[in-house]
C-alpha positions in Angstrom: -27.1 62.5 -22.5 -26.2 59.1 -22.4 -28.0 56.8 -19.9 -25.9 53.9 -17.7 -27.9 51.1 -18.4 -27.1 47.5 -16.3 -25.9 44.2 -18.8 -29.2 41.8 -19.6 -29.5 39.1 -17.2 -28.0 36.5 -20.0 -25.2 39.1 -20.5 -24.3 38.8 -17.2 -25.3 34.7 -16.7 -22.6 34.4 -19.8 -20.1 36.3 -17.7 -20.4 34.3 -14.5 -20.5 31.0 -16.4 -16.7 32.0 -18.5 -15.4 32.7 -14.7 -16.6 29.6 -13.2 -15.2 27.5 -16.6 -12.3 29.7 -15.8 -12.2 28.5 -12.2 -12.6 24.8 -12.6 -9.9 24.7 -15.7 -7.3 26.0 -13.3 -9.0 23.6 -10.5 -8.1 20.5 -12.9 -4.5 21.9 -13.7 -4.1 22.1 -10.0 -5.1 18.5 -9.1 -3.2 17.3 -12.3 0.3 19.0 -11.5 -0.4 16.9 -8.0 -1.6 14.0 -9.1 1.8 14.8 -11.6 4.1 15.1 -8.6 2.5 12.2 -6.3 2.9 9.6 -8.9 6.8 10.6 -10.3 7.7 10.5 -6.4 6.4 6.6 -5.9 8.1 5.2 -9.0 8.7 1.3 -7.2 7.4 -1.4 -7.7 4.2 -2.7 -6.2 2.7 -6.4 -5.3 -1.1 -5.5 -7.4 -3.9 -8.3 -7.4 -5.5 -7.9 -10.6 -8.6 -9.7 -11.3 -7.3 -12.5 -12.6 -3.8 -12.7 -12.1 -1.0 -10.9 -9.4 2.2 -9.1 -10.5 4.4 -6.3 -9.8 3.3 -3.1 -11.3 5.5 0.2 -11.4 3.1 2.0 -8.7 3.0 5.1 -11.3 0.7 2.9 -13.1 -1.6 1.9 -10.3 -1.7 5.5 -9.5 -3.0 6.4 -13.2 -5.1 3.7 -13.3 -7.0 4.7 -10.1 -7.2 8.3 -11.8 -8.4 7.6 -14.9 -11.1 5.2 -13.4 -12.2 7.7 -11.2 -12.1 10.5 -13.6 -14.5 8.2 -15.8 -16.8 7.6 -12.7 -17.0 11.1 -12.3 -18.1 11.8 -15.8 -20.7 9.2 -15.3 -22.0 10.4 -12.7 -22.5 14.2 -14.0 -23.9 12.9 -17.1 -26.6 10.9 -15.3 -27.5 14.3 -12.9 -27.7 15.7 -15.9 -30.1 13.6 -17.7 -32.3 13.3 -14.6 -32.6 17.2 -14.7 -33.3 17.2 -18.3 -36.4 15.0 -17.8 -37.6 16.8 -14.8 
């Protein structure tokens, strides 16, 4: 007679990490279908003091910019969590 038995704890960890990669892929297609839809809707030009000079800038670029600095911040910012719970 065969005998329910529950999945190993690592069976189950594996399961609840692939829904939570799940989760935050469909997170970041979210916020990058908006950050889409914000930046083809302000398509002007902008007055954009740059560190060593001032010019007008298609505001689609300031907008990526800012994104793609803050993305990289982000990154950072895991990665150095993450070290200081490797050494710990």
């Amino acid at each position: 007679m065969p005998v329910a038995t529950t999945p190993e704890p690592s069976a189950q960890r594996d399961v609840r990490a692939a829904k939570q990669h799940r989760r935050r892929e469909v997170a970041a297609a979210v916020v990058g279908a908006l950050v889409a839809v914000f930046a083809l809707l302000n398509l002007g030009d902008v007055q954009v003091n740059w560190i060593v000079t001032s010019a007008g800038t298609p505001l689609i670029v300031v907008i990526v910019i800012s994104v793609l600095v803050g993305v990289a911040l982000d990154r950072l910012l895991i990665r150095r969590k993450q070290r200081q719970a490797n050494r710990a």
